[in-house]
C-alpha positions as CSV (number, residue, x, y, z in Angstrom):
1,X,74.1,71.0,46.4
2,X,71.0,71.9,44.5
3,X,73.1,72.6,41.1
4,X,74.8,69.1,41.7
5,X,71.3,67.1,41.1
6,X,69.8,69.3,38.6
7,X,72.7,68.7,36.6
8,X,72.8,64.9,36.9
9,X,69.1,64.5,35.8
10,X,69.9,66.5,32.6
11,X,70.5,65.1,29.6
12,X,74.1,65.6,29.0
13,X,74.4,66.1,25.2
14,X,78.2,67.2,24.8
15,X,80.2,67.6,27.6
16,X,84.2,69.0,27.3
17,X,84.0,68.9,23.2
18,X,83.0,65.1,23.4
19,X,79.6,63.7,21.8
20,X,77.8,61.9,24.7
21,X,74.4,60.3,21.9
22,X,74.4,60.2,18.5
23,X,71.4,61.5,16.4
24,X,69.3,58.4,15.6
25,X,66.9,58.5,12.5
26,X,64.6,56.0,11.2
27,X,66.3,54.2,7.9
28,X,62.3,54.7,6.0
29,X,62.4,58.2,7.6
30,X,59.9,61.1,5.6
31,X,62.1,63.1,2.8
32,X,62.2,66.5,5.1
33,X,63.4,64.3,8.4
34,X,66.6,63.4,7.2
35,X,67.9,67.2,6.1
36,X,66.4,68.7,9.4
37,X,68.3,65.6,11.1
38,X,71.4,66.7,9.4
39,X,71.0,70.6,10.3
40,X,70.4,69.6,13.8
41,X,73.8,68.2,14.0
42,X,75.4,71.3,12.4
43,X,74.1,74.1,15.1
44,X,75.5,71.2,18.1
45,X,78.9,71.9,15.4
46,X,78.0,75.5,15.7
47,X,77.3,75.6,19.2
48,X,80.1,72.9,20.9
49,X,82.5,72.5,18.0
50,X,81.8,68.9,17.7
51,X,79.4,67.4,15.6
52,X,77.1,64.5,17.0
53,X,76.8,61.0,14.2
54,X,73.5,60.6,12.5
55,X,72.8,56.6,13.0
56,X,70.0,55.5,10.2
57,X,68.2,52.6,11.6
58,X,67.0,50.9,14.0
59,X,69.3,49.7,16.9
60,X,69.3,46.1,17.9
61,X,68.8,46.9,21.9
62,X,67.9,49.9,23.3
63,X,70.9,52.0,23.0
64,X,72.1,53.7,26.6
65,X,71.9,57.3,24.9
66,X,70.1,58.8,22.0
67,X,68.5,61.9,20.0
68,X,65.9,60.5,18.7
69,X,64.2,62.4,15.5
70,X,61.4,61.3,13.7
71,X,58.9,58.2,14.8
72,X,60.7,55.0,14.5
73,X,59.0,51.4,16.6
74,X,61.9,51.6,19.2
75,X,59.9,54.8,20.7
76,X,57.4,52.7,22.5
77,X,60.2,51.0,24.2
78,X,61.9,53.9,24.8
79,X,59.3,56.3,26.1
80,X,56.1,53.5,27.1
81,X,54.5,56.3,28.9
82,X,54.1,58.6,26.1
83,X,51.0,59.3,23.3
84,X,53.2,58.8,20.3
85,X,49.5,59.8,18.9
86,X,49.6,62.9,17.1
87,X,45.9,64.1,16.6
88,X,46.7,67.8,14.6
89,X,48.3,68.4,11.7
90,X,51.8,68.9,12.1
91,X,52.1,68.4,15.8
92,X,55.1,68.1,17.1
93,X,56.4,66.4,20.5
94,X,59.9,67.5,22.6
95,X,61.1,65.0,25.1
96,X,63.9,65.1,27.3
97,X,64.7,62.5,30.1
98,X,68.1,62.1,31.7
99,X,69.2,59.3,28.4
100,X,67.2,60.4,26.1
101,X,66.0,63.1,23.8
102,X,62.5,62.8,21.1
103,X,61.6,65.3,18.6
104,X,58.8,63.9,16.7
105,X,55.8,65.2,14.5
106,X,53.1,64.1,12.3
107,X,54.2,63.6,9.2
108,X,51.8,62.7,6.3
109,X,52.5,61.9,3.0
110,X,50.4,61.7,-0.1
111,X,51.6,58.5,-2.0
112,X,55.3,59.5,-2.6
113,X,54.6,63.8,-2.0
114,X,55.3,64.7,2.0
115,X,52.5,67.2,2.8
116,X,53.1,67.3,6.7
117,X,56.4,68.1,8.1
118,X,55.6,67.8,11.6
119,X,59.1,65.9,12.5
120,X,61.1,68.8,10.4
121,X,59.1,71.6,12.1
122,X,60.3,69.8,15.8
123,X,63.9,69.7,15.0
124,X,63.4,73.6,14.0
125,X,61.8,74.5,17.3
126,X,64.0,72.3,19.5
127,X,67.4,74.0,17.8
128,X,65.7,77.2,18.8
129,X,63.6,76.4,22.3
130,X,65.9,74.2,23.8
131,X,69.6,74.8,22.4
132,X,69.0,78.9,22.4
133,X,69.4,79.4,18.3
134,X,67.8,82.6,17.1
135,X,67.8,83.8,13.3
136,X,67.0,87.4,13.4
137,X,67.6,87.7,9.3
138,X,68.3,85.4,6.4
139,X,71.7,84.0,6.2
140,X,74.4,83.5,8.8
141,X,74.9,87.1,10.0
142,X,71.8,86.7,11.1
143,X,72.2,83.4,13.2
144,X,72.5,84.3,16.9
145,X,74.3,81.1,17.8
146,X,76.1,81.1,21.6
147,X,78.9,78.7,21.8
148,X,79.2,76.8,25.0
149,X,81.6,73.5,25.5
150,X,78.9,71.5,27.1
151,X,75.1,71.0,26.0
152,X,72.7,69.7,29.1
153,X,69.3,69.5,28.7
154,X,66.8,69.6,31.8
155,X,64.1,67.1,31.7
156,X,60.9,68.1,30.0
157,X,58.0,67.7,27.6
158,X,56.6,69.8,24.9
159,X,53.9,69.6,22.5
160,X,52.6,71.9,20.1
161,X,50.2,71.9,16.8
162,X,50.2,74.8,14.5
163,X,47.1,76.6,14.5
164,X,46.8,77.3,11.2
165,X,46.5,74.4,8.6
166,X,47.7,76.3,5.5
167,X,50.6,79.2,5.4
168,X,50.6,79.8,2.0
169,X,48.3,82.8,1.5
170,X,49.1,83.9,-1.9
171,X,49.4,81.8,-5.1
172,X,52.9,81.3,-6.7
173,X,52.0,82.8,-10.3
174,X,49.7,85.1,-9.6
175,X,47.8,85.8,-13.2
């Protein structure tokens, strides 16, 4: 009885190799959001065998079901009761409710140059933290991808900020 009411306040993602949401992405989304949008979509391919629709824009009414990536105005409609306020560089923000899915970051950009890629980093940790993807090695022998006809997420909320503000350690071209 307990399994029964877990599973109807998860988010039901794919169920019996059919697409429940699309994958919804603002249509003046960052550079990087788009791609990681994209390869999203590819590991539910990997995982379910079916591959969810990338929507670009902004829905005229609040859509019954949705993954949600990158910020977009519709959010504060969506989710009223969360900080859509990212304070640290690159935080990034996983939401899951029983209709819908965020995975948002701070993104910054420098005129037309991205230099955050908080909402690129989110789709990265979500694929691996919530749909179970690990890459042990470059390329795909080294994707540990487990196939499964249905995709249900359990409610739940994660936020994270790097703690380091640079990775780079070492120059390019050394001299």
């Amino acid at each position: 009885c307990l399994a029964v009411v877990a599973e109807a306040r998860d988010f039901v993602w794919v169920k019996a190799g059919a697409v429940q949401a699309p994958i919804r992405v603002a249509s003046n989304a960052p550079a990087a959001t788009v791609p990681a949008a994209g390869e999203l979509a590819d590991y539910v391919k990997k995982i379910s065998g079916v591959r969810p629709e990338i929507v670009s824009g902004c829905p005229g009414s609040a859509p019954a079901a949705s993954v949600w990536v990158g910020f977009q105005p519709a959010l504060t409609n969506v989710f009223p009761r969360v900080s859509l306020e990212f304070r640290h560089p690159e935080e990034i923000l996983l939401i899951g409710t029983r209709d819908h899915v965020l995975i948002v970051g701070r993104d910054r950009m420098a005129g037309t140059n991205q230099i955050e890629f908080g909402t690129a980093n989110a789709v990265y940790t979500f694929i691996e933290k919530r749909l179970g993807v690990r890459w042990l090695w470059p390329g795909t022998l080294g994707e540990d991808v487990l196939r499964r006809d249905t995709i249900a997420l359990p409610p739940s909320e994660y936020r994270f900020h790097p703690v380091f503000r640079q990775r780079k350690l070492w120059p390019e071209n050394p001299e």
